[in-house]
PDB file of N, CA, C, O and CB in Angstrom:
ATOM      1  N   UNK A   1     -71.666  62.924 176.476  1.00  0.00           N
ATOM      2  CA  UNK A   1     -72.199  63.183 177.785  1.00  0.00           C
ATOM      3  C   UNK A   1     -72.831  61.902 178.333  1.00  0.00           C
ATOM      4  O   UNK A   1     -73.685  61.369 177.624  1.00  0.00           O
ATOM      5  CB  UNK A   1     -73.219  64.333 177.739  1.00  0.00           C
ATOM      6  N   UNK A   2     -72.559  61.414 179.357  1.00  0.00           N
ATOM      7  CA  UNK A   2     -72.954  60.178 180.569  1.00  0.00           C
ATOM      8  C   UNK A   2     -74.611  60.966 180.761  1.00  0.00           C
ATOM      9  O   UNK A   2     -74.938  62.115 181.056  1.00  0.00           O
ATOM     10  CB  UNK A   2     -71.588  60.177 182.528  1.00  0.00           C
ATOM     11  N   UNK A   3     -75.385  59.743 180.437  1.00  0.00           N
ATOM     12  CA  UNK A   3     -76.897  60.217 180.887  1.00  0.00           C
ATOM     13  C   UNK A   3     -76.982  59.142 182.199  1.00  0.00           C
ATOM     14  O   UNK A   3     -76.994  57.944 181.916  1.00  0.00           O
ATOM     15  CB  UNK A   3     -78.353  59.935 179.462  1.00  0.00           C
ATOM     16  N   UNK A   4     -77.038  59.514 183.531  1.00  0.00           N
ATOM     17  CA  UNK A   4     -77.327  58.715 184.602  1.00  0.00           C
ATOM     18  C   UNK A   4     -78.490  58.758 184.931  1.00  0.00           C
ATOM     19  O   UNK A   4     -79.375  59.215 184.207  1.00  0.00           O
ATOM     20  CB  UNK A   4     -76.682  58.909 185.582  1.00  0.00           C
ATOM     21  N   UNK A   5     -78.709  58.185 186.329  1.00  0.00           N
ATOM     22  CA  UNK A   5     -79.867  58.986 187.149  1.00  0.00           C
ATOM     23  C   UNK A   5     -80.070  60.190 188.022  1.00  0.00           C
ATOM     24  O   UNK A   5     -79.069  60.570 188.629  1.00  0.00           O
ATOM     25  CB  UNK A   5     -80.246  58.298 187.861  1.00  0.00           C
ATOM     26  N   UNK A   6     -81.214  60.874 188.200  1.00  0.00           N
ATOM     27  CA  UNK A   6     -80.966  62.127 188.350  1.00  0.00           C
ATOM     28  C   UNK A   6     -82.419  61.945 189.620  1.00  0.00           C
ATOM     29  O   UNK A   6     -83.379  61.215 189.369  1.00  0.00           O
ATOM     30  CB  UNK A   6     -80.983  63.248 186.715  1.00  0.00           C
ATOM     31  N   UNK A   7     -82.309  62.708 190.861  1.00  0.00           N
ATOM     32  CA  UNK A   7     -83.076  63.456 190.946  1.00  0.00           C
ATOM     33  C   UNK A   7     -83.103  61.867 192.630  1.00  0.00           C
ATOM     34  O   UNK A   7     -82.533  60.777 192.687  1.00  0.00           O
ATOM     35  CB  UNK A   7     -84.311  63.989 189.362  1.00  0.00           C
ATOM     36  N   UNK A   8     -84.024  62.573 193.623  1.00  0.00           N
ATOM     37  CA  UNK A   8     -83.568  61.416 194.658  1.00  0.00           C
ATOM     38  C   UNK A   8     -83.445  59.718 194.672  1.00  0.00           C
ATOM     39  O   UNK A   8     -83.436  59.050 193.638  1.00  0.00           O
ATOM     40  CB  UNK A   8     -84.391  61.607 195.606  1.00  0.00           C
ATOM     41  N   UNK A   9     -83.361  59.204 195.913  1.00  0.00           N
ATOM     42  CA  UNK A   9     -83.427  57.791 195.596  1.00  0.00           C
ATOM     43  C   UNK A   9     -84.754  57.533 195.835  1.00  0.00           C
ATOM     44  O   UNK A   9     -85.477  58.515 196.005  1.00  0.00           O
ATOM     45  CB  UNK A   9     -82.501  56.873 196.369  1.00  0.00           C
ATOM     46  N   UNK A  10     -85.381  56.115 195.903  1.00  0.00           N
ATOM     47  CA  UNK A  10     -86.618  55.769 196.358  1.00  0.00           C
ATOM     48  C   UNK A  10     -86.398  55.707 198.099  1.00  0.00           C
ATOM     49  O   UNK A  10     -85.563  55.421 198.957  1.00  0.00           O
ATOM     50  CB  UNK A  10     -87.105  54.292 195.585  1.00  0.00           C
ATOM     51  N   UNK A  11     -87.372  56.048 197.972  1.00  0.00           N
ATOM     52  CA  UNK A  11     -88.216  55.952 199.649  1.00  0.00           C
ATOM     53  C   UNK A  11     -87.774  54.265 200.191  1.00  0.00           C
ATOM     54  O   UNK A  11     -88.241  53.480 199.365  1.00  0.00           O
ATOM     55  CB  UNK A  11     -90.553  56.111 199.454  1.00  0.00           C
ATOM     56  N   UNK A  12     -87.158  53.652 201.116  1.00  0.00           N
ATOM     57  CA  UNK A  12     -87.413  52.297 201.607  1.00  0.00           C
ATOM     58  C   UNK A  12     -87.561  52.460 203.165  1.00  0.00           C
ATOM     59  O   UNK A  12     -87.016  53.279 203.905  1.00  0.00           O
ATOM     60  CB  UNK A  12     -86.200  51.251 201.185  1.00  0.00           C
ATOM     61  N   UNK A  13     -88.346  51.570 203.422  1.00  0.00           N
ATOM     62  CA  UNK A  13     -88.373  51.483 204.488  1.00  0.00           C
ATOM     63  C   UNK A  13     -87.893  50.851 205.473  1.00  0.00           C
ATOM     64  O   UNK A  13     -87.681  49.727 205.018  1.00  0.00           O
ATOM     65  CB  UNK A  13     -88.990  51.463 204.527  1.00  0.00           C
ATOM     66  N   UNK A  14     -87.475  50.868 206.935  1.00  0.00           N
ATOM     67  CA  UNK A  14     -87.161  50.330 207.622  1.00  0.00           C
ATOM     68  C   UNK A  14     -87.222  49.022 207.801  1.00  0.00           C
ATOM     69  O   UNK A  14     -88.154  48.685 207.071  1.00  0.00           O
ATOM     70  CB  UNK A  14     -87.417  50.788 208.173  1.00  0.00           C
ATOM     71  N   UNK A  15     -86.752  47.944 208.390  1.00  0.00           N
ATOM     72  CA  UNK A  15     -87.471  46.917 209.243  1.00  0.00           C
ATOM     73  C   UNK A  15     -88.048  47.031 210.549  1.00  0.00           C
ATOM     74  O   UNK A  15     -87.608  47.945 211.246  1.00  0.00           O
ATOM     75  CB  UNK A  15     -86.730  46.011 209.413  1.00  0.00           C
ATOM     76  N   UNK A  16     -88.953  46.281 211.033  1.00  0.00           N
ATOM     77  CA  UNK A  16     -89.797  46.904 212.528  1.00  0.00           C
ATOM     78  C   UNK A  16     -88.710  46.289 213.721  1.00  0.00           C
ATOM     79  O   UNK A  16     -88.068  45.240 213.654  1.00  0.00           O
ATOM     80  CB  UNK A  16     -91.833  46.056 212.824  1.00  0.00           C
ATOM     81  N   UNK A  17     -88.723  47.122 214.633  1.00  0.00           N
ATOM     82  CA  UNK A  17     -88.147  46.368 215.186  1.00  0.00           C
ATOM     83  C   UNK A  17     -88.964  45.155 215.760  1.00  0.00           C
ATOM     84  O   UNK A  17     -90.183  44.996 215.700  1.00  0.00           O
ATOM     85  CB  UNK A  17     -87.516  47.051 215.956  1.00  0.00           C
ATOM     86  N   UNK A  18     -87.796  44.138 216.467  1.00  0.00           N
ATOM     87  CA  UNK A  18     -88.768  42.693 217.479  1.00  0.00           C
ATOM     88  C   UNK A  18     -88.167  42.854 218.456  1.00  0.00           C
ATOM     89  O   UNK A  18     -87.493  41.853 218.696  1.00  0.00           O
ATOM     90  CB  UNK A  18     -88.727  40.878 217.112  1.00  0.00           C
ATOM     91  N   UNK A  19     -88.006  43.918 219.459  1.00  0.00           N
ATOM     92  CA  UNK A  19     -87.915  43.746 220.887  1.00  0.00           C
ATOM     93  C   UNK A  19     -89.185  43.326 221.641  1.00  0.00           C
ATOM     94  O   UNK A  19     -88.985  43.328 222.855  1.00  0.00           O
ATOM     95  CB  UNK A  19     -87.451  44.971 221.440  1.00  0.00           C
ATOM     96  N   UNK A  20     -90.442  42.964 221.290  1.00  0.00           N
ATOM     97  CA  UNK A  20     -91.208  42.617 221.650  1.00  0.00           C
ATOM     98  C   UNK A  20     -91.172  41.478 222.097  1.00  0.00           C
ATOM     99  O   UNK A  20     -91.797  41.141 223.103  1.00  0.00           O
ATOM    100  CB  UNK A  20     -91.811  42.829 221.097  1.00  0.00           C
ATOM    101  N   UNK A  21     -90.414  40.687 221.398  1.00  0.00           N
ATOM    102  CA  UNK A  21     -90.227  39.254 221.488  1.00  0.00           C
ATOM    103  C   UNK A  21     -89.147  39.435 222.767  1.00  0.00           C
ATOM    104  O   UNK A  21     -89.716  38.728 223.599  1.00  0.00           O
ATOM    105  CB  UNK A  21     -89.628  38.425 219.925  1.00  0.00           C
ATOM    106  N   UNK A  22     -88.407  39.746 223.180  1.00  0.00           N
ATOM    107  CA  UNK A  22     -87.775  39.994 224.119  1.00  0.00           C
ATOM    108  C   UNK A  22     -88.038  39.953 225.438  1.00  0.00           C
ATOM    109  O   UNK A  22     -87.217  39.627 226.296  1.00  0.00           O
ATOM    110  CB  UNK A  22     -87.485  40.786 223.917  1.00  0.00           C
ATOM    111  N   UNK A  23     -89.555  40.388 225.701  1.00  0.00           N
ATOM    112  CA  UNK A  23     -90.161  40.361 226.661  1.00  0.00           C
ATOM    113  C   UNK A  23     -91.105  39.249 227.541  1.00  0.00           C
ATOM    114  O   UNK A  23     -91.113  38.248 226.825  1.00  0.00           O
ATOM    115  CB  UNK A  23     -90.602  41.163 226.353  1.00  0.00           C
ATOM    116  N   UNK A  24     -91.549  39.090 228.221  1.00  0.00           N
ATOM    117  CA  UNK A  24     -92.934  37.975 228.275  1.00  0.00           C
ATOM    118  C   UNK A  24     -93.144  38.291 229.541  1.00  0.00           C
ATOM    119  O   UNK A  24     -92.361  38.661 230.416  1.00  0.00           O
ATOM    120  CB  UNK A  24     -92.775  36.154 228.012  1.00  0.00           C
ATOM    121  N   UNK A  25     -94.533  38.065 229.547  1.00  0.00           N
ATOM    122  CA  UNK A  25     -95.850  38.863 230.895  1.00  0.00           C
ATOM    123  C   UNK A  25     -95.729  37.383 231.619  1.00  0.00           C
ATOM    124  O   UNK A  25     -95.721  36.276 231.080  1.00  0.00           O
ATOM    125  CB  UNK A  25     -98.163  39.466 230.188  1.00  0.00           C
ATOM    126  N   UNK A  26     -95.639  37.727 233.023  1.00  0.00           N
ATOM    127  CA  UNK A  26     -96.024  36.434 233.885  1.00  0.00           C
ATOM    128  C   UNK A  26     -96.681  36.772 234.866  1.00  0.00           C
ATOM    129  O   UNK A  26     -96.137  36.871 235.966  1.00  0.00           O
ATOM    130  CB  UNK A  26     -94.979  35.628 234.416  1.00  0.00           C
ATOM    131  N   UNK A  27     -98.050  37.035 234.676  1.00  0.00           N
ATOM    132  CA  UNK A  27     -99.187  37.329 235.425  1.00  0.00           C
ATOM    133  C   UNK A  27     -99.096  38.724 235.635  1.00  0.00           C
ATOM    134  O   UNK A  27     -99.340  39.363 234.611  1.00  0.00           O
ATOM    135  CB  UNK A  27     -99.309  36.564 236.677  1.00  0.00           C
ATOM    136  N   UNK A  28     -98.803  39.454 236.704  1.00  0.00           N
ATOM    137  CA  UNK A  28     -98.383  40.824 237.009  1.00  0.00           C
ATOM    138  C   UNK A  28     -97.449  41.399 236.539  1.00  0.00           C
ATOM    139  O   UNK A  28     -97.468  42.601 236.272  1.00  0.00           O
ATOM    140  CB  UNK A  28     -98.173  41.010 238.040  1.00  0.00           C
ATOM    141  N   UNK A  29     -96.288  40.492 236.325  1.00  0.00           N
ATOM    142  CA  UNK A  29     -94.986  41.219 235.816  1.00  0.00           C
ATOM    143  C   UNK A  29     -94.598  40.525 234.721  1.00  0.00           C
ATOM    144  O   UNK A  29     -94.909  39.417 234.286  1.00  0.00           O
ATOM    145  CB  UNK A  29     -93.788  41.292 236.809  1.00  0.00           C
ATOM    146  N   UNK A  30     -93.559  41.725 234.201  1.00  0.00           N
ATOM    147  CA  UNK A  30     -92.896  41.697 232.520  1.00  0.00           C
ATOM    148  C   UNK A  30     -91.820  41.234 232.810  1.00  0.00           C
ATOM    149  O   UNK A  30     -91.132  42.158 233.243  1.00  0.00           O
ATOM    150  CB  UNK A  30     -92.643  43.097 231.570  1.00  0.00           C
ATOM    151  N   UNK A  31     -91.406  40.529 232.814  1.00  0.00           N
ATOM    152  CA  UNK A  31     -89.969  40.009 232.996  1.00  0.00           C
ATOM    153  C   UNK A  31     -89.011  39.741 231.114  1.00  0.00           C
ATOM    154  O   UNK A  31     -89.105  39.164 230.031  1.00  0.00           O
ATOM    155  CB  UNK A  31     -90.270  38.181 234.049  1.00  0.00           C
ATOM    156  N   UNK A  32     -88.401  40.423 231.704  1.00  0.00           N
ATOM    157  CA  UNK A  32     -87.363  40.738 230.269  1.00  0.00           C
ATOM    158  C   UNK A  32     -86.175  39.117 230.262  1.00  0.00           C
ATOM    159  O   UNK A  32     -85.826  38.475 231.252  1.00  0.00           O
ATOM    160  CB  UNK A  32     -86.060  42.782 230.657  1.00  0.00           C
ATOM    161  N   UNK A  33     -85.789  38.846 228.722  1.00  0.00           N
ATOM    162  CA  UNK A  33     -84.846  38.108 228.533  1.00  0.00           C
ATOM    163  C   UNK A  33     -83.211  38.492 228.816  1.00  0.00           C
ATOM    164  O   UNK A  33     -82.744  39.624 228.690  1.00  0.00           O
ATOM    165  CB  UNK A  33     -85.116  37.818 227.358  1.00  0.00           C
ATOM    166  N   UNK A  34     -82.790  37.818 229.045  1.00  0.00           N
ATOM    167  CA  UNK A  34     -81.343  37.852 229.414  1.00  0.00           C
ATOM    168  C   UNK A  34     -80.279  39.212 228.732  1.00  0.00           C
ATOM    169  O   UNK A  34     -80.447  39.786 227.657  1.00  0.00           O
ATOM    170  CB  UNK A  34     -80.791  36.332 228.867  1.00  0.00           C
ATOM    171  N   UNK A  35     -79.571  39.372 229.394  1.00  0.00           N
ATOM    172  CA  UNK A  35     -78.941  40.958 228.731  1.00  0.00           C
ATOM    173  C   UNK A  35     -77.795  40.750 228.618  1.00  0.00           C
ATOM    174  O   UNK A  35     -77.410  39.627 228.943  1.00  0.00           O
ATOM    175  CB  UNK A  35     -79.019  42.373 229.552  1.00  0.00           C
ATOM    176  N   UNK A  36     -76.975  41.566 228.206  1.00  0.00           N
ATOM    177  CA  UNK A  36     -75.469  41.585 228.336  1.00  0.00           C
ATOM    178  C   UNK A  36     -75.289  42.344 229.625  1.00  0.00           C
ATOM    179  O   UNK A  36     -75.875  43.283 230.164  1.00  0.00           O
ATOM    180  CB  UNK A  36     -74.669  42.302 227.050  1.00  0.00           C
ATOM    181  N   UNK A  37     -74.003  41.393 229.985  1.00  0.00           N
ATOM    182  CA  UNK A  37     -73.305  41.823 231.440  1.00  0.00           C
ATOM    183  C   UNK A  37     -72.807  43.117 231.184  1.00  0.00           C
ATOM    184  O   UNK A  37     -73.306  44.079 231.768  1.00  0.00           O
ATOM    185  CB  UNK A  37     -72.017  40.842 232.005  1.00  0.00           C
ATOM    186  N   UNK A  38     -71.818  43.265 230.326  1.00  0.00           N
ATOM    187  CA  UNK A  38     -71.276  44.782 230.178  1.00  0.00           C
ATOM    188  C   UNK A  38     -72.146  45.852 229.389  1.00  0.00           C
ATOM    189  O   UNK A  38     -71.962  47.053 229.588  1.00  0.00           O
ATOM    190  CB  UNK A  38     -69.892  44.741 229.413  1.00  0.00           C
ATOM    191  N   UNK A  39     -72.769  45.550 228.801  1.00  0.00           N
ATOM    192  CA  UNK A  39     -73.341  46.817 227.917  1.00  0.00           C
ATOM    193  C   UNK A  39     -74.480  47.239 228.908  1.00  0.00           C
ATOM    194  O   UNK A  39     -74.664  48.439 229.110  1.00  0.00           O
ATOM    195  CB  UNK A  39     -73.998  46.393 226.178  1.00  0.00           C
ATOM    196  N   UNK A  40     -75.231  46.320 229.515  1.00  0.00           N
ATOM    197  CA  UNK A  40     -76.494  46.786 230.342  1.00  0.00           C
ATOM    198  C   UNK A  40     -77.894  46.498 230.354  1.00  0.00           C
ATOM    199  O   UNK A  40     -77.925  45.782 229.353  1.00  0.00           O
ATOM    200  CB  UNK A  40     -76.597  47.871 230.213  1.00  0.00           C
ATOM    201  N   UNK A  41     -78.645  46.523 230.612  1.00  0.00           N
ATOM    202  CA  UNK A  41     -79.870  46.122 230.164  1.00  0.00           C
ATOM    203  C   UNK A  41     -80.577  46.516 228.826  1.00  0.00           C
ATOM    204  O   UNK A  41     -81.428  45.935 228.153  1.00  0.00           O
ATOM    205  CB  UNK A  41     -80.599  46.453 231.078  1.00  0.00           C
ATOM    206  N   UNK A  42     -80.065  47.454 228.710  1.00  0.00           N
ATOM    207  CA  UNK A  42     -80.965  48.023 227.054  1.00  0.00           C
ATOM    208  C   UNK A  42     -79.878  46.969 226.137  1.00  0.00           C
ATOM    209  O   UNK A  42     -79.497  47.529 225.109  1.00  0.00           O
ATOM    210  CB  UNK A  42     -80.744  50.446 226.416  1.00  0.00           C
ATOM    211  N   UNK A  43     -79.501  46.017 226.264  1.00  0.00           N
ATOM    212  CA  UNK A  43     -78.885  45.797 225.427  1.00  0.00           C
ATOM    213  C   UNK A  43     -79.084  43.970 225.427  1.00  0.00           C
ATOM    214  O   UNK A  43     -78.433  43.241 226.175  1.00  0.00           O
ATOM    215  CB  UNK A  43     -77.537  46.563 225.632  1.00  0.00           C
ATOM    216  N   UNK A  44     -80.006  43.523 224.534  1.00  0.00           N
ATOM    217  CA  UNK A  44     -80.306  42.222 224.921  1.00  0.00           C
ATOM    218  C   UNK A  44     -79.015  41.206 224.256  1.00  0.00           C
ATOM    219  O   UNK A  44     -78.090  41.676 223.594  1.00  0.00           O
ATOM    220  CB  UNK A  44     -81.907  41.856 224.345  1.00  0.00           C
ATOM    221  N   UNK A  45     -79.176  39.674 224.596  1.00  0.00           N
ATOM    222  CA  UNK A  45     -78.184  38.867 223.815  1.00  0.00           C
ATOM    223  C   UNK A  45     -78.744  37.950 223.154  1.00  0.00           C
ATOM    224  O   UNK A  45     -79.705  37.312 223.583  1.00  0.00           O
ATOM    225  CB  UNK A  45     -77.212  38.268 224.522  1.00  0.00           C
ATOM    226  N   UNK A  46     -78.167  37.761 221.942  1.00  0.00           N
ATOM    227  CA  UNK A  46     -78.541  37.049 220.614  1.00  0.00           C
ATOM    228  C   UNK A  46     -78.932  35.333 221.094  1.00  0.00           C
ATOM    229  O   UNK A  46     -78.348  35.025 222.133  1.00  0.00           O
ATOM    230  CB  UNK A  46     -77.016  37.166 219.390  1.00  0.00           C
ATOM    231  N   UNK A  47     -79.513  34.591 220.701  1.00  0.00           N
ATOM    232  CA  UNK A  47     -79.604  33.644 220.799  1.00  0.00           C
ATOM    233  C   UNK A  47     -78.961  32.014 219.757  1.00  0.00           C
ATOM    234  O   UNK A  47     -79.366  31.746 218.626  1.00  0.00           O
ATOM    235  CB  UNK A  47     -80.669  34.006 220.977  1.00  0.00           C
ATOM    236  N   UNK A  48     -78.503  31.644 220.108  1.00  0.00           N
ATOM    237  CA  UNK A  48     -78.079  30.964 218.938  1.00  0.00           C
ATOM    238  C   UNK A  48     -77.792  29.246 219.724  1.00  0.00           C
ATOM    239  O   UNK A  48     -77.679  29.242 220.949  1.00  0.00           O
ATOM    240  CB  UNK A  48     -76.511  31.897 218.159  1.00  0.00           C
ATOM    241  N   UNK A  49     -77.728  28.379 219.246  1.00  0.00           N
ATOM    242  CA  UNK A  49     -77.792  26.675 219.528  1.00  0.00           C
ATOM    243  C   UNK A  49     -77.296  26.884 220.416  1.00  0.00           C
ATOM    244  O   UNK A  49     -78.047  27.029 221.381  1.00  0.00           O
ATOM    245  CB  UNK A  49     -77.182  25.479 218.724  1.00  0.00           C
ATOM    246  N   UNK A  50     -75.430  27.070 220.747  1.00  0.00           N
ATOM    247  CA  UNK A  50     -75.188  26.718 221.977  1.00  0.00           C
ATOM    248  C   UNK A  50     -74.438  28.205 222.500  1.00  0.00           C
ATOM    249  O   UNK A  50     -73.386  28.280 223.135  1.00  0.00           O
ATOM    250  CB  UNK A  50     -74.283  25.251 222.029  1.00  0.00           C
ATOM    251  N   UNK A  51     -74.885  28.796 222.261  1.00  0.00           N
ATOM    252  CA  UNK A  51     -74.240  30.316 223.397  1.00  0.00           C
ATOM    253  C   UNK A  51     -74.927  31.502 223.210  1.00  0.00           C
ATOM    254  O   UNK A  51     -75.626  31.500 222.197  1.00  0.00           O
ATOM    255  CB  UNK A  51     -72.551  30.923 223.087  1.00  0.00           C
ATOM    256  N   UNK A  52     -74.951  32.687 223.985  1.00  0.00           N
ATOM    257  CA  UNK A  52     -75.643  33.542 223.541  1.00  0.00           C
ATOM    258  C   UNK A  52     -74.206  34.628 223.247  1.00  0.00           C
ATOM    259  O   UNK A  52     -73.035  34.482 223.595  1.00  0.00           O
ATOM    260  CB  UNK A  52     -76.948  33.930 224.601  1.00  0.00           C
ATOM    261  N   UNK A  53     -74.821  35.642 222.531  1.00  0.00           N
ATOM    262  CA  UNK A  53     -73.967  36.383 222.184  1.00  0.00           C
ATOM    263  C   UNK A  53     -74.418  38.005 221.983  1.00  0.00           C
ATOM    264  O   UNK A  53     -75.490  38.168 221.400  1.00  0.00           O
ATOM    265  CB  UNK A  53     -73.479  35.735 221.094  1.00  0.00           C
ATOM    266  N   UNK A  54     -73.717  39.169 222.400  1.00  0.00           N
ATOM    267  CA  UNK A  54     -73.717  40.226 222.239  1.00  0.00           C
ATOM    268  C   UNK A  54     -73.387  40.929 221.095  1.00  0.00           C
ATOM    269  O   UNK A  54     -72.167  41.089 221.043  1.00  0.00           O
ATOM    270  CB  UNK A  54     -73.256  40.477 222.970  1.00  0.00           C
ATOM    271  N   UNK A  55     -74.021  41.452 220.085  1.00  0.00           N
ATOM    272  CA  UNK A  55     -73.185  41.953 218.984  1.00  0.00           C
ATOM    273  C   UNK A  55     -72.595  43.538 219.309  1.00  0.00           C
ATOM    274  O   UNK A  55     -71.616  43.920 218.669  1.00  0.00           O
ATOM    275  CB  UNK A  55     -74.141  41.919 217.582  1.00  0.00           C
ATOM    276  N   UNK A  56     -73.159  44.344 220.217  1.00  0.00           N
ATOM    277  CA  UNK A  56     -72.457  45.105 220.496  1.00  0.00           C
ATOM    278  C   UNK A  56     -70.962  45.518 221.147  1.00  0.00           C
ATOM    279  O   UNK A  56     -70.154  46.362 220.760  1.00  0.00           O
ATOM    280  CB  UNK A  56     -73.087  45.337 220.797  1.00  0.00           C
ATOM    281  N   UNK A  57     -70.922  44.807 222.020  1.00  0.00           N
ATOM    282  CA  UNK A  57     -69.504  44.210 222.707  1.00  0.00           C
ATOM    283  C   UNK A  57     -68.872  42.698 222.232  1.00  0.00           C
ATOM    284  O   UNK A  57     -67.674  42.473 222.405  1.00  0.00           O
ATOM    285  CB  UNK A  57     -69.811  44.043 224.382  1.00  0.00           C
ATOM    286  N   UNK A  58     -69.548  41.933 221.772  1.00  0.00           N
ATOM    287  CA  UNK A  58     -68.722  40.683 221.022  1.00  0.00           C
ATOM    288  C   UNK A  58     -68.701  39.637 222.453  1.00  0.00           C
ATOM    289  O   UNK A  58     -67.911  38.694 222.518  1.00  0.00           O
ATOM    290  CB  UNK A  58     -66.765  41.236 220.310  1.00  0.00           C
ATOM    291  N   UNK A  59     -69.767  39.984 223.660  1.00  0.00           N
ATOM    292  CA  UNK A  59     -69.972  39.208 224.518  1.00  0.00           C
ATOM    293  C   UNK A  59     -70.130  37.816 224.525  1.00  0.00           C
ATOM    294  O   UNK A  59     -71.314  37.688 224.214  1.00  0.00           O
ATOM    295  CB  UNK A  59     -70.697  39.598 224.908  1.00  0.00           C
ATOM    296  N   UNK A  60     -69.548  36.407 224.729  1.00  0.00           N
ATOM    297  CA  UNK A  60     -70.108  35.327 224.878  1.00  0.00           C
ATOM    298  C   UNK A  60     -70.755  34.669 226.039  1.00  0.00           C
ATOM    299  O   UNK A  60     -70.074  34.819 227.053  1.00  0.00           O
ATOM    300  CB  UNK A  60     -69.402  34.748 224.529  1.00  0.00           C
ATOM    301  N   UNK A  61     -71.918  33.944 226.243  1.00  0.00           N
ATOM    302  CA  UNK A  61     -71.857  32.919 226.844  1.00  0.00           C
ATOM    303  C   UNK A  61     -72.192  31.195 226.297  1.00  0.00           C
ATOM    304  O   UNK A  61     -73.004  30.941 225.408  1.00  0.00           O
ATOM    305  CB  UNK A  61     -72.573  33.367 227.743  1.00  0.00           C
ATOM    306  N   UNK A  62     -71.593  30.419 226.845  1.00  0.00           N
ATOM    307  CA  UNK A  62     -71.319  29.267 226.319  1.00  0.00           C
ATOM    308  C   UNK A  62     -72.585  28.357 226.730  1.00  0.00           C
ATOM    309  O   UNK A  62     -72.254  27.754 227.750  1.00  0.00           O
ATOM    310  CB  UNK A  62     -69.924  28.781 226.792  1.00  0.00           C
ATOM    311  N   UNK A  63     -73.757  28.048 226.395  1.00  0.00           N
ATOM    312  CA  UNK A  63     -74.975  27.432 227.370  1.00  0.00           C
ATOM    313  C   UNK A  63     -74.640  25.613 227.426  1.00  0.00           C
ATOM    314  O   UNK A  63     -75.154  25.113 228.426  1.00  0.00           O
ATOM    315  CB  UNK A  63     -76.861  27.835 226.483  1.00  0.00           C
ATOM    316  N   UNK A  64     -74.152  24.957 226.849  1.00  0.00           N
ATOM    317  CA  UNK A  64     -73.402  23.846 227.297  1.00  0.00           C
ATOM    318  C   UNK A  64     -72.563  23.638 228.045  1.00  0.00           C
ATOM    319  O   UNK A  64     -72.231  22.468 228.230  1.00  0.00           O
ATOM    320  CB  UNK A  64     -72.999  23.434 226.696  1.00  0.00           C
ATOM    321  N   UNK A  65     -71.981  24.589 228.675  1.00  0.00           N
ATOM    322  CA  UNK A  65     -71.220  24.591 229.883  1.00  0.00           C
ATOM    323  C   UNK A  65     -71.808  24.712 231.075  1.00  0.00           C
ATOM    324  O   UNK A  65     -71.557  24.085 232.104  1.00  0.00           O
ATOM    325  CB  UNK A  65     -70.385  25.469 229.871  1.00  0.00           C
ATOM    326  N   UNK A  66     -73.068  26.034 230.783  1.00  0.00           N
ATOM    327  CA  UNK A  66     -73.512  25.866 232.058  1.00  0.00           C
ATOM    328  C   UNK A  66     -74.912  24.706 232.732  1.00  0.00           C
ATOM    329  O   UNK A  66     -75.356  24.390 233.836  1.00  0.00           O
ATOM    330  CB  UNK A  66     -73.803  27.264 232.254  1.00  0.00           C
ATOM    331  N   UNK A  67     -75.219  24.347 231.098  1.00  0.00           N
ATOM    332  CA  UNK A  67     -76.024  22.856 231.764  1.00  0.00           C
ATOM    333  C   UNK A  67     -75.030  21.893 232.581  1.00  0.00           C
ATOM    334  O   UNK A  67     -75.335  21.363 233.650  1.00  0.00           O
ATOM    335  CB  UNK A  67     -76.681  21.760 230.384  1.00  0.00           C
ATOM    336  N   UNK A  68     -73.991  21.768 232.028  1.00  0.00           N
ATOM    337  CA  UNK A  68     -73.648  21.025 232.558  1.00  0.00           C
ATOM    338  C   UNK A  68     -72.835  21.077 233.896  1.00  0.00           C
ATOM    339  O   UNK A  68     -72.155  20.203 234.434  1.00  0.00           O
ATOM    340  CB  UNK A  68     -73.298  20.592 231.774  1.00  0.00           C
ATOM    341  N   UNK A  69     -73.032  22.003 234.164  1.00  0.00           N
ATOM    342  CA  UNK A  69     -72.490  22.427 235.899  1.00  0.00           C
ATOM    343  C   UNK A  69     -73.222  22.342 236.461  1.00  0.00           C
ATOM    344  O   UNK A  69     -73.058  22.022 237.639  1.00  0.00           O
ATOM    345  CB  UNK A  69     -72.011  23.633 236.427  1.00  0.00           C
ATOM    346  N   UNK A  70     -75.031  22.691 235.692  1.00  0.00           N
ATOM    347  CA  UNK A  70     -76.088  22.862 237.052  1.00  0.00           C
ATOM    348  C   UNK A  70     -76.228  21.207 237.103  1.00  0.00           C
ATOM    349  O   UNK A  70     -76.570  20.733 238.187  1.00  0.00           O
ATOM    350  CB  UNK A  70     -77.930  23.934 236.763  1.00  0.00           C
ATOM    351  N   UNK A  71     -75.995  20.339 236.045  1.00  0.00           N
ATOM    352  CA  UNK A  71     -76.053  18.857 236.169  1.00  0.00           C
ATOM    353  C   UNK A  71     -75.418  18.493 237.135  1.00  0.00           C
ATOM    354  O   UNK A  71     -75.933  17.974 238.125  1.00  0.00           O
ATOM    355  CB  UNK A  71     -75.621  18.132 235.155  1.00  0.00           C
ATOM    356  N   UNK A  72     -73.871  18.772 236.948  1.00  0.00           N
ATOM    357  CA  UNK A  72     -73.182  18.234 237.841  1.00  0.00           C
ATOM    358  C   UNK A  72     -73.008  18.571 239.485  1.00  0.00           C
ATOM    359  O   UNK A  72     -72.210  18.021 240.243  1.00  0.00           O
ATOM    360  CB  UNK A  72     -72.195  18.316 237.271  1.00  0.00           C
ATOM    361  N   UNK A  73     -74.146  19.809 239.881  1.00  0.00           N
ATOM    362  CA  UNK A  73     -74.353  20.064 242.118  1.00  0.00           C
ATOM    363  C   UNK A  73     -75.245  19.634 241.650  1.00  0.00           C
ATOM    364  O   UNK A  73     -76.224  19.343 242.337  1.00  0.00           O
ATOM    365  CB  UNK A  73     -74.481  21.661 243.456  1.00  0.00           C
TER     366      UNK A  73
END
C-alpha cells in the first residue's frame, strides 16, 4: 500500500494587488496611467524599456517611435 498525503493542502496566500501604483493625485484629481486601447480602461499597460504592453490582448506600443516623432514637429 502507497502511504501519501492525506487530508487538505496548506492555506497560501495571495499576492496584494499594486494597482495603486497605477494611479497618482495631482492636486484635486486622480489621474490614472495609460490603458489599453482595446480592452478599456480597467485594463492598464505593462511597462517595460522601450514599449508598453497589454498582457490581456497582447497589445503593443513602441515608445521609441513615438519620441521620436514628437522630436521630429
Amino acid at each position: 500500500m502507497v502511504k501519501g498525503k492525506k487530508g487538505k493542502k496548506p492555506h497560501k496566500n495571495k499576492p496584494t494587488s499594486k494597482k495603486y501604483k497605477k494611479y497618482i493625485i495631482e492636486g484635486d484629481k486622480i489621474v490614472r496611467e495609460k490603458f489599453c486601447i482595446r480592452c478599456g480602461p480597467g485594463v492598464f499597460l505593462m511597462k517595460a524599456k522601450d514599449r508598453l504592453y497589454c498582457g490581456k490582448c497582447h497589445y503593443s506600443e513602441f515608445i521609441s517611435q513615438q519620441k521620436n516623432k514628437k522630436e521630429a514637429q
